[in-house]
C-alpha positions in Angstrom: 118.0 100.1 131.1 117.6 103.0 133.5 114.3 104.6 134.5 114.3 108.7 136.1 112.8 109.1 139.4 110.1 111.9 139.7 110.6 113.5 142.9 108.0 114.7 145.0 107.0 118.4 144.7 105.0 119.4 148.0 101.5 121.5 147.1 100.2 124.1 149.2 97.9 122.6 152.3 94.9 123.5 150.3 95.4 120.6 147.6 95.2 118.0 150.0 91.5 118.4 150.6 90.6 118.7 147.1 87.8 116.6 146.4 88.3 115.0 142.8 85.6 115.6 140.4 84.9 112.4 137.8 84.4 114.1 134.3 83.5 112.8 130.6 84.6 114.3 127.2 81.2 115.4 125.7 81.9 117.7 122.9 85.0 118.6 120.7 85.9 121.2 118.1 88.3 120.2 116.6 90.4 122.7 114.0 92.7 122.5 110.8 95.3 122.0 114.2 94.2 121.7 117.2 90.9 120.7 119.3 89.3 122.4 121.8 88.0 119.9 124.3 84.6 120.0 126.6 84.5 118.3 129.5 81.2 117.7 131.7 80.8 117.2 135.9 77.6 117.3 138.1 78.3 118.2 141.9 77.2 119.3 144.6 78.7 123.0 146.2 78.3 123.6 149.8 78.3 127.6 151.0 81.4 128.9 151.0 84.7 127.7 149.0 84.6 124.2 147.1 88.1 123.4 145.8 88.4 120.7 143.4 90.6 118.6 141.2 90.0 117.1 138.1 92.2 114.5 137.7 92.4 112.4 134.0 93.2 115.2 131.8 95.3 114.9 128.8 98.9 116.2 129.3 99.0 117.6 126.0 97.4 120.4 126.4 97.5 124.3 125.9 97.6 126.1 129.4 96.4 129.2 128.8 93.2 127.9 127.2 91.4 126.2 129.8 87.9 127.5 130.6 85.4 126.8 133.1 81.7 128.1 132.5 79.5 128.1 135.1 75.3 128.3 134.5 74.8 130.4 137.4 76.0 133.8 137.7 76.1 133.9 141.6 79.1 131.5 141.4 82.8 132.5 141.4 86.3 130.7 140.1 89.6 131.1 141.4 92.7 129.5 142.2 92.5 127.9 138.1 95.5 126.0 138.1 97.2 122.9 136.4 99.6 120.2 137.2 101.0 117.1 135.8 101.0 113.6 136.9 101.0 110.0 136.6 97.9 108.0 136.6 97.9 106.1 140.3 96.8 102.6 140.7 97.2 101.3 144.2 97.5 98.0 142.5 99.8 98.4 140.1 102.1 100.1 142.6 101.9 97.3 145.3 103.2 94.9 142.4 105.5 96.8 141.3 107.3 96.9 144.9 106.9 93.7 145.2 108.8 92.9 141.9 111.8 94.9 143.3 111.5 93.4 146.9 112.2 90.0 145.1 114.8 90.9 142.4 116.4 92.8 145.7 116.1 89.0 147.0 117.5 87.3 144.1 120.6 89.3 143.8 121.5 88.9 147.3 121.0 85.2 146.9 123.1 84.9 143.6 125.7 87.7 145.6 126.3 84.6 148.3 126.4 81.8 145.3 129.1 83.7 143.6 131.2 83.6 146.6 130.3 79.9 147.3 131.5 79.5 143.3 134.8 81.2 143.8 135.3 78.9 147.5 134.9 76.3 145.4 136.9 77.5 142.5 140.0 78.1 144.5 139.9 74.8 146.1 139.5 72.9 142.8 142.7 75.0 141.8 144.4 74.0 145.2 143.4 70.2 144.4 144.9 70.4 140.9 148.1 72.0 142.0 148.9 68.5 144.4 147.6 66.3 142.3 151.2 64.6 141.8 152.2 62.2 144.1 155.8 61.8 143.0 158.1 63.9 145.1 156.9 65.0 147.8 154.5 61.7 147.9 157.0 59.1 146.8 158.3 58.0 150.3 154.4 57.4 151.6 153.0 53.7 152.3 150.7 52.1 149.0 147.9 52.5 151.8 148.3 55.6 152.5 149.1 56.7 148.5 145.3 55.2 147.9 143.7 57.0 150.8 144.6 60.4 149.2 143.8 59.4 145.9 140.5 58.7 147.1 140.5 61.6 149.0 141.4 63.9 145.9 138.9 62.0 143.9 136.2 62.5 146.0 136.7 65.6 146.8 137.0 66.9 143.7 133.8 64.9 142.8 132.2 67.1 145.5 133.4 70.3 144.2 131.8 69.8 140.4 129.0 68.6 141.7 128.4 71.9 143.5 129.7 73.8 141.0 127.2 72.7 139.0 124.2 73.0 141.3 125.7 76.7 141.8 125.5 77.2 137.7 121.8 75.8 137.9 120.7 77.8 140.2 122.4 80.8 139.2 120.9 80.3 135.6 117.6 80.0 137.2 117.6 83.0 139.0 118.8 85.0 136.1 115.8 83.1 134.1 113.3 84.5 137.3 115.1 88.0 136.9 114.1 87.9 132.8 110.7 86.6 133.8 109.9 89.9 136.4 111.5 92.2 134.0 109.2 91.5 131.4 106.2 91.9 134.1 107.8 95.4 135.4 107.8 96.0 132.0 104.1 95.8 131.6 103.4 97.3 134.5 106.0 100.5 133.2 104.0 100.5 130.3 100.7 100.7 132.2 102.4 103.7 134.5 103.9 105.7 131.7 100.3 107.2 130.3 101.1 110.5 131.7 97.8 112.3 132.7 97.2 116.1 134.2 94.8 117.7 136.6 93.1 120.6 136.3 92.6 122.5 139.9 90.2 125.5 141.3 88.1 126.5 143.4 84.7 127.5 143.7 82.7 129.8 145.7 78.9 129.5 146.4 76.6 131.9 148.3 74.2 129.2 149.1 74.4 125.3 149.8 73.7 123.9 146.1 72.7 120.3 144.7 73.8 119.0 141.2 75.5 121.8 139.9 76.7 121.4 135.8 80.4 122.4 135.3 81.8 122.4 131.9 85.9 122.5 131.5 87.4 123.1 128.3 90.8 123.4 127.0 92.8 123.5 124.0 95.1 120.4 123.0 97.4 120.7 119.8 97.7 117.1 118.9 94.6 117.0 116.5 93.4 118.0 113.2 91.3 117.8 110.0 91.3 118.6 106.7 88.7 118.2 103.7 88.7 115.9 101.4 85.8 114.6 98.4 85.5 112.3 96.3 83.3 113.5 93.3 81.4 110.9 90.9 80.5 111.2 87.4 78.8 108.3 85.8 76.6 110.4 82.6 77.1 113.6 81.3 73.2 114.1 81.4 72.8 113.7 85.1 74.6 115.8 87.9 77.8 115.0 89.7 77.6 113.5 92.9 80.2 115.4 95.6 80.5 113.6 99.0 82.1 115.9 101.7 84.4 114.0 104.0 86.8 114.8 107.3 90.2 113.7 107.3 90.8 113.8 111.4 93.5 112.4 113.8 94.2 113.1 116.9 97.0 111.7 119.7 96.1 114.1 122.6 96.8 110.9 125.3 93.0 110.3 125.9 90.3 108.4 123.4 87.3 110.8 122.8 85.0 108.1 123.8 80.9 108.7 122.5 81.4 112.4 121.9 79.8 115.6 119.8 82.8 116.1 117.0 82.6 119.5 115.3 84.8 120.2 112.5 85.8 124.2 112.7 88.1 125.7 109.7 89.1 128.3 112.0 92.7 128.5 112.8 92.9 129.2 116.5 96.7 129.7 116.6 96.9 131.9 113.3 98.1 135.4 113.9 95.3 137.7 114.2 97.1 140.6 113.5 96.0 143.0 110.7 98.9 143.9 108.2 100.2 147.8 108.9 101.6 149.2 106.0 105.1 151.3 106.7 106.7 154.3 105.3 108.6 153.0 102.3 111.3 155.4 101.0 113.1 154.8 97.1 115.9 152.9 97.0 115.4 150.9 100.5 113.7 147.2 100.2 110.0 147.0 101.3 109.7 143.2 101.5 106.7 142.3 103.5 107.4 138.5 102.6 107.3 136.6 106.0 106.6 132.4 106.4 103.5 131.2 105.7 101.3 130.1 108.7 99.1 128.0 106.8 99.3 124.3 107.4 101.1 122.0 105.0 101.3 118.7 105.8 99.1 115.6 104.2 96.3 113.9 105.1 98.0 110.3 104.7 99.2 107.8 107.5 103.2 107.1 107.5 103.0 103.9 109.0 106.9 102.6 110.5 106.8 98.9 111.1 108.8 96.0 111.7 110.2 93.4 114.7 112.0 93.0 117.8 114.9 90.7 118.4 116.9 89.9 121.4 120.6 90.3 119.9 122.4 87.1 121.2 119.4 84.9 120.0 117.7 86.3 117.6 114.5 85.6 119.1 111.2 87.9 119.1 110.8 90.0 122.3 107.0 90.5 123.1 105.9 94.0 124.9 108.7 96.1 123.5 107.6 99.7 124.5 107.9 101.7 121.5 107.0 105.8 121.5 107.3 108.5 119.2 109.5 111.4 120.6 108.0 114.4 122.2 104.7 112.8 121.8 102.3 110.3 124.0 101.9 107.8 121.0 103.2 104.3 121.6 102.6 101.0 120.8 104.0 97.4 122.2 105.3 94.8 120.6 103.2 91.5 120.4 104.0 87.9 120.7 106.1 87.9 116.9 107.9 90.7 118.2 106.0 92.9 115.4 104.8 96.4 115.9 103.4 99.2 113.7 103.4 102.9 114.5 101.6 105.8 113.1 103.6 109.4 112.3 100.7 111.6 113.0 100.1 113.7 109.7 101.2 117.5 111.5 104.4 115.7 112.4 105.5 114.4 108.9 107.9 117.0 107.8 109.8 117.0 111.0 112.6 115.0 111.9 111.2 112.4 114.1 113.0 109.8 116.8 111.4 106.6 117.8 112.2 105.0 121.3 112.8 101.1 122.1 112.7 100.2 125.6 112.0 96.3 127.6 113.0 96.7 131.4 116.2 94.3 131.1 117.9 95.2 127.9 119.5 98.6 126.5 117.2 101.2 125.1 117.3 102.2 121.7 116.7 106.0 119.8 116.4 106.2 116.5 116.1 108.6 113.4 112.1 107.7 112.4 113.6 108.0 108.4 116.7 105.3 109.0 114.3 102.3 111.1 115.5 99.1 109.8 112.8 96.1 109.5 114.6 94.9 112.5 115.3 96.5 115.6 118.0 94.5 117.7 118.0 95.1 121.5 121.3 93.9 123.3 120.4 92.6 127.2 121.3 93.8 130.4 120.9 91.9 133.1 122.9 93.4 135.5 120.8 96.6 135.6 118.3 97.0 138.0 115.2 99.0 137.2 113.5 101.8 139.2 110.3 101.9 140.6 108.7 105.3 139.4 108.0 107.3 142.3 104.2 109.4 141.4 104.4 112.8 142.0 103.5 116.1 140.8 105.0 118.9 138.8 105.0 122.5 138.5 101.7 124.5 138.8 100.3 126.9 136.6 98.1 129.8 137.5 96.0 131.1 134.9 93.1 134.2 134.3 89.5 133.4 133.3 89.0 134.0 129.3 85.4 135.0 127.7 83.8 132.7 125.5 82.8 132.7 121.6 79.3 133.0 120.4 78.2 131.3 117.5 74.8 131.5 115.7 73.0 129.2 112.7 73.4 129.5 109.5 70.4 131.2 107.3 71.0 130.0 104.0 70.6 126.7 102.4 70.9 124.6 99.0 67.7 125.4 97.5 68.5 124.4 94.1 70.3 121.3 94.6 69.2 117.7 96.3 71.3 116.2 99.1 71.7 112.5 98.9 73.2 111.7 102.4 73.5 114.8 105.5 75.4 113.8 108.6 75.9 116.6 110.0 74.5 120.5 111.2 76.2 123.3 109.4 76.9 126.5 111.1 78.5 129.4 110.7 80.2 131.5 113.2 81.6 135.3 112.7 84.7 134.1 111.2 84.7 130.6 110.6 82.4 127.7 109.3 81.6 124.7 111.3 80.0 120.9 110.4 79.0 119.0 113.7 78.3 115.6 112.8 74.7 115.0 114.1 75.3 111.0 115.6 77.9 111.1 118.3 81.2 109.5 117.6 84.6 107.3 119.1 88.1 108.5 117.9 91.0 107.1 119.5 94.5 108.8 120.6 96.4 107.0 117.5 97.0 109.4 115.1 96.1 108.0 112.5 93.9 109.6 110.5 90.4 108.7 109.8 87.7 109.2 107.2 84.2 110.8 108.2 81.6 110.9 105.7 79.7 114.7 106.3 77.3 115.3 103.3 77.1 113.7 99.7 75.5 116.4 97.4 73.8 116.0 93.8 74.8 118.9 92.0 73.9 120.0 88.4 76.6 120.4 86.4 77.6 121.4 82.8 79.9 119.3 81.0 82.8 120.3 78.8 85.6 118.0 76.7 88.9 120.5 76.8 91.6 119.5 74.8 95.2 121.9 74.9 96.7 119.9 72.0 100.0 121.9 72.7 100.8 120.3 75.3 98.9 117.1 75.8 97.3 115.3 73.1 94.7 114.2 75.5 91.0 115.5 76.0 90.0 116.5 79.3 86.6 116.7 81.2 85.8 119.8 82.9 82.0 119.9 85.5 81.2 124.3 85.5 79.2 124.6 88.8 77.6 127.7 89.6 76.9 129.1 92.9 79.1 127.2 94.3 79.8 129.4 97.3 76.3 127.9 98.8 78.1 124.5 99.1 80.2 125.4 101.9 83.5 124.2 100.1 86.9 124.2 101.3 90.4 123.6 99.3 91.3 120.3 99.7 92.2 116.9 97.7 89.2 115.4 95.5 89.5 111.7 94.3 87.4 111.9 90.9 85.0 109.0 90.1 83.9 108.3 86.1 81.4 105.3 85.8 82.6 103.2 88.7 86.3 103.5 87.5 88.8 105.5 89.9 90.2 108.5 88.1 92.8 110.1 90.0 93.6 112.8 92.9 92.7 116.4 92.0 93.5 119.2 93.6 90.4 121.1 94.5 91.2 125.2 94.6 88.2 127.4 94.9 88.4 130.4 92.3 87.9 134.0 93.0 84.9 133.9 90.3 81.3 132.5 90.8 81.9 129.3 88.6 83.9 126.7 90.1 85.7 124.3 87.3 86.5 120.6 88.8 88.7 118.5 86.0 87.4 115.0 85.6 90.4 113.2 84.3 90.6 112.3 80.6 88.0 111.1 78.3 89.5 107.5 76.2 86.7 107.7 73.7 87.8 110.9 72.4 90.8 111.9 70.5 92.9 114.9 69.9 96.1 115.6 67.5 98.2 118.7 66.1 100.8 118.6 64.1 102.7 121.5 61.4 101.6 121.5 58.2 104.1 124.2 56.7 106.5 126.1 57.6 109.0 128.2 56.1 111.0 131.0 56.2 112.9 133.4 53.8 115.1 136.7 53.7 113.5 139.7 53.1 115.4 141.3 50.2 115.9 144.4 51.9 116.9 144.9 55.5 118.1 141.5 58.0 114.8 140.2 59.0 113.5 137.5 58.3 109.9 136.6 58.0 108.4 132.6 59.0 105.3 131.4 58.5 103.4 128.2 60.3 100.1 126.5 59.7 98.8 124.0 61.9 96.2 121.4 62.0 94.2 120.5 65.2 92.0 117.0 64.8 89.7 115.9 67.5 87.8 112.4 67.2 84.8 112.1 69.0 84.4 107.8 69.1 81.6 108.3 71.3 77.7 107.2 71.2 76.7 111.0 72.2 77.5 114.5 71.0 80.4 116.4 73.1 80.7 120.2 73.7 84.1 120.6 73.3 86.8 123.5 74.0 90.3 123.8 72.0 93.1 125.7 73.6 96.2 127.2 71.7 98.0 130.3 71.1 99.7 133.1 69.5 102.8 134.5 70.1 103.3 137.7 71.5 105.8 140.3 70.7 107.5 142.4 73.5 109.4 144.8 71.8 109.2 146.6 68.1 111.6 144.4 66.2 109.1 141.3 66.1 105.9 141.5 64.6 102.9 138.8 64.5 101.1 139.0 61.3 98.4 137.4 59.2 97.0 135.5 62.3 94.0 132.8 61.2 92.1 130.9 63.4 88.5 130.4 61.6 85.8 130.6 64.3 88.1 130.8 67.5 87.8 133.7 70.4 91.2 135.6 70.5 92.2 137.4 73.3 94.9 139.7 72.2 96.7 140.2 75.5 97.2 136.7 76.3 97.6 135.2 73.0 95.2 132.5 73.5 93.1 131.4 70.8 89.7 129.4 72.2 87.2 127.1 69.8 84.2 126.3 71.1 81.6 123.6 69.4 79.8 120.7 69.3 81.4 117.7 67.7 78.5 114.8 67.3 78.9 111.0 68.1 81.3 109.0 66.3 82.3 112.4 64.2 85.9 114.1 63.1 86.5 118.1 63.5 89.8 119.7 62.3 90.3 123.5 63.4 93.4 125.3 61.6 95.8 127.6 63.1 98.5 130.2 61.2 100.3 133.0 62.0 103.3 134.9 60.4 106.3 136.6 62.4 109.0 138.1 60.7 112.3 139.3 63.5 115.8 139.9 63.2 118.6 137.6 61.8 120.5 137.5 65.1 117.0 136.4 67.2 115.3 133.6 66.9 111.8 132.0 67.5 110.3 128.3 68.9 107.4 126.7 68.7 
């Protein structure tokens, strides 16, 4: 396995006498996609300029968005600039040159055993050429015949038994150079999180003592998305709707202890407004362009499985294992066994998953064709690199302007909240929820479940039964006002009486009553079926004219009276040649446009009610109609 060297890129003077600045994550906002991350240092500034570096930033970061507030006007930035590195441990370095200085040792030492092996070798060869004593032997005295047998058989005694201290001790040093390789693996493993440093400069009109700093940047490995799970255990009480946060992040660094705010702005959206253009007959005037809304779900794609050596078949512990073009990664343990999270924003995209143990060949593969088993071939005779720390390109950036944000006025005066976790706001063009106990998430991406509010909301209940297409009745919760709830689209597990339901798909309606399906009822009943139809020629003309009656029966099994809602239809004609006629459906709403035909009632416990529906429509022999 090979390992790149990173060269040395030489700074300008001035970065040498930065004095590094020890910061903490206090605060994040974090976005549909995206965080924006606060960082928080106390220092002192002496008169004049004060360059600094803040080193243990996450590489993944946008560039253009870091910000550094000051809470003193009299204080100036410059020289904002960032730079990627690799985290420096003095320790880890000194063993890791170590490790090389004795592999280095070890393959000089098995160089000068190889050439004592082939010494050896040839002589054995030489030894087995003249081992006939006919010939060239044949005239020689018995005495001297059993001197160089002994000779030959002592000799060649000599040269196995070296041989075979050679073997030994070559197998012993290639057990030694196994044994190192998996600790320079470690150690590799221990190097490779790749950290940044933010750099600038501040000047100060005065000598000044504990001086707050607050850095803040945008990373794009994060994100949240709503989510609820709504309870319904009597149709007399209200529904119970608990808020949740779906949130992941894999920026490179754990948000340790932190403020979390979730904002449903999207910061990378395009803020554009839409321009309308001249649009002349006859030339297309498609404004259609890709949608930059998010899709991608909420749920963990977890790839799993082992790692073999390929010759034995045996587990291979501390197998580095990363996601492509991202800093996740996991290690192997002692079963060879590893899991690995696909971070949700990264789902639909065709992802490749790394393999690499100092010692044996890496491996890249296609995240959708992993097998459980991941065989890695070894390779002894490659020597691995010691990773030379360095720096990389700068990057000079301007000072933006911050946002503003002020409370929210309004609250839920009519309804009663079980459980708040959080402080609503509401910012000029976005709504935010900042949990109110400070929280840990780490740089996995998987995603994780944070309770916000759980609300008890009054509701009216309604069975809805669309025998047409489902025999099945439905429960529908009307809530009114919901705008004051501070909802967002998003998946809603439904609850009834303890039992789980199913997933919903929660879409906020342009009207002010928001309609939330509750699965379907068992204890009630719905059927339709055709009682008559039939159809004749007219005796004048070629139409013909078809009748249909049909018979709707709900059941209510129940203990309590229902309100209940029947949905079916008419059909509609579209051109003169078809007519709808003699239309009956006793004590429905019909809405003439749409064809629908509504019954509303109240069906009591343990009760039948049948609802009728008939219509005539007389068209032309050569068309046709279907039910």
């Amino acid at each position: 396995m090979r390992f790149f060297k990173l060269f040395l890129l030489f700074l300008p003077s001035f970065a040498w006498a930065q004095s590094n600045l020890e910061s903490k994550v206090k605060k994040v906002n974090i976005y549909p996609q995206g965080a924006q991350v606060f960082r928080e240092v106390v220092t002192d500034l002496k008169k004049g300029d004060n360059p600094f570096v803040l080193p243990g930033i996450s590489n993944e970061i946008s560039i253009e968005s870091i910000q550094i507030n000051l809470s003193d006007n009299d204080l100036n930035i410059s020289d904002l600039s960032f730079q990627t590195s690799f985290l420096r441990n003095p320790e880890i370095q000194k063993r890791n040159t170590a490790i090389k200085t004795e592999i280095n040792t070890i393959i000089e030492e098995k160089s000068q055993l190889k050439i004592d092996l082939t010494v050896l070798e040839r002589e054995e060869k030489l030894l087995l050429s003249n081992q006939k004593v006919g010939g060239t032997y044949s005239g020689m005295k018995p005495e001297d015949l059993k001197n160089t047998v002994d000779f030959f058989k002592s000799r060649m005694q000599e040269i196995l038994e070296k041989k075979n201290q050679i073997s030994q001790k070559l197998e012993t040093f290639d057990d030694r150079i196994r044994d190192l390789n998996k600790e320079l693996n470690k150690l590799m493993i221990e190097q490779s999180n790749r950290l940044s440093e933010i750099l600038f400069t501040i000047y100060s009109e005065n000598d000044l003592e504990d001086k707050k700093i607050e850095i803040s940047y945008f990373t794009p490995n994060a994100g949240w998305s709503p989510t609820y799970d709504i309870k319904a255990n009597d149709f007399n009480l209200p529904i119970q709707l608990l808020y949740k946060a779906e949130v992941y992040q894999y920026t490179g660094e754990n948000w340790n202890d932190v403020n979390l705010t979730f904002n449903n702005l999207m910061p990378n959206a395009k803020a554009n407004l839409p321009e309308i253009k001249p649009w002349v007959w006859g030339i297309p005037n498609d404004y259609s362009k890709p949608n930059d809304e998010l899709n991608y779900s909420t749920s963990n794609r977890q790839i799993s499985g082992f790692v073999v050596e390929e010759s034995s078949n045996e587990p291979i512990r501390g197998v580095s294992i990363i996601l492509k073009e991202t800093t996740l990664g996991t290690t192997t343990d002692e079963n060879g066994y590893y899991s690995i999270t696909i971070p949700p924003d990264r789902q639909n995209l065709n992802n490749f998953i790394s393999y690499s143990f100092v010692g044996f060949t890496p491996l890249t593969l296609n995240a959708k064709e992993i097998p459980t088993t991941i065989k890695l071939n070894e390779d002894t005779n490659a020597l691995e690199e010691v990773v030379v720390m360095g720096y990389a390109k700068m990057h000079k950036k301007s000072m933006p302007t911050s946002n503003i944000k002020r409370d929210r006025s309004s609250a839920l005066s009519v309804r009663q909240e079980l459980k708040k976790l959080i402080i609503e706001e509401e910012a000029p063009t976005s709504l935010q929820f900042t949990l109110a106990n400070k929280t840990t998430l780490e740089s996995s991406g998987k995603t994780r479940s944070i309770d916000l509010k759980e609300l008890q909301i009054p509701a009216y209940f309604e069975h809805v039964a669309v025998p047409k297409i489902e025999q099945s009745v439905f429960v529908n919760a009307s809530i009114t006002d919901w705008e004051s709830l501070n909802l967002m689209p998003g998946k809603a597990s439904i609850y009834s009486e303890g039992t789980f339901l199913g997933v919903i798909d929660l879409e906020l309606p342009t009207s002010d009553t928001l309609n939330i399906s509750l699965g379907k009822d068992p204890g009630v009943f719905v059927s339709r079926k055709l009682l008559k139809s039939s159809a004749k020629n007219k005796i004048l003309g070629n139409d013909i004219e078809e009748s249909f009656q049909f018979e709707i029966l709900v059941r209510n099994t129940k203990s309590t009276a229902i309100d209940l809602k029947v949905i079916d239809q008419f059909p509609l004609s579209r051109n003169k040649e078809v007519e709808v006629f003699d239309k009956e459906a006793k004590g429905a709403t019909i809405n003439d446009t749409s064809g629908t035909v509504n019954w509303k009632t109240t069906v009591p416990p343990n009760t039948n009610k049948t609802f009728n529906l008939g219509y005539h429509v007389k068209y032309p022999k050569d068309g046709y109609i279907t039910e």
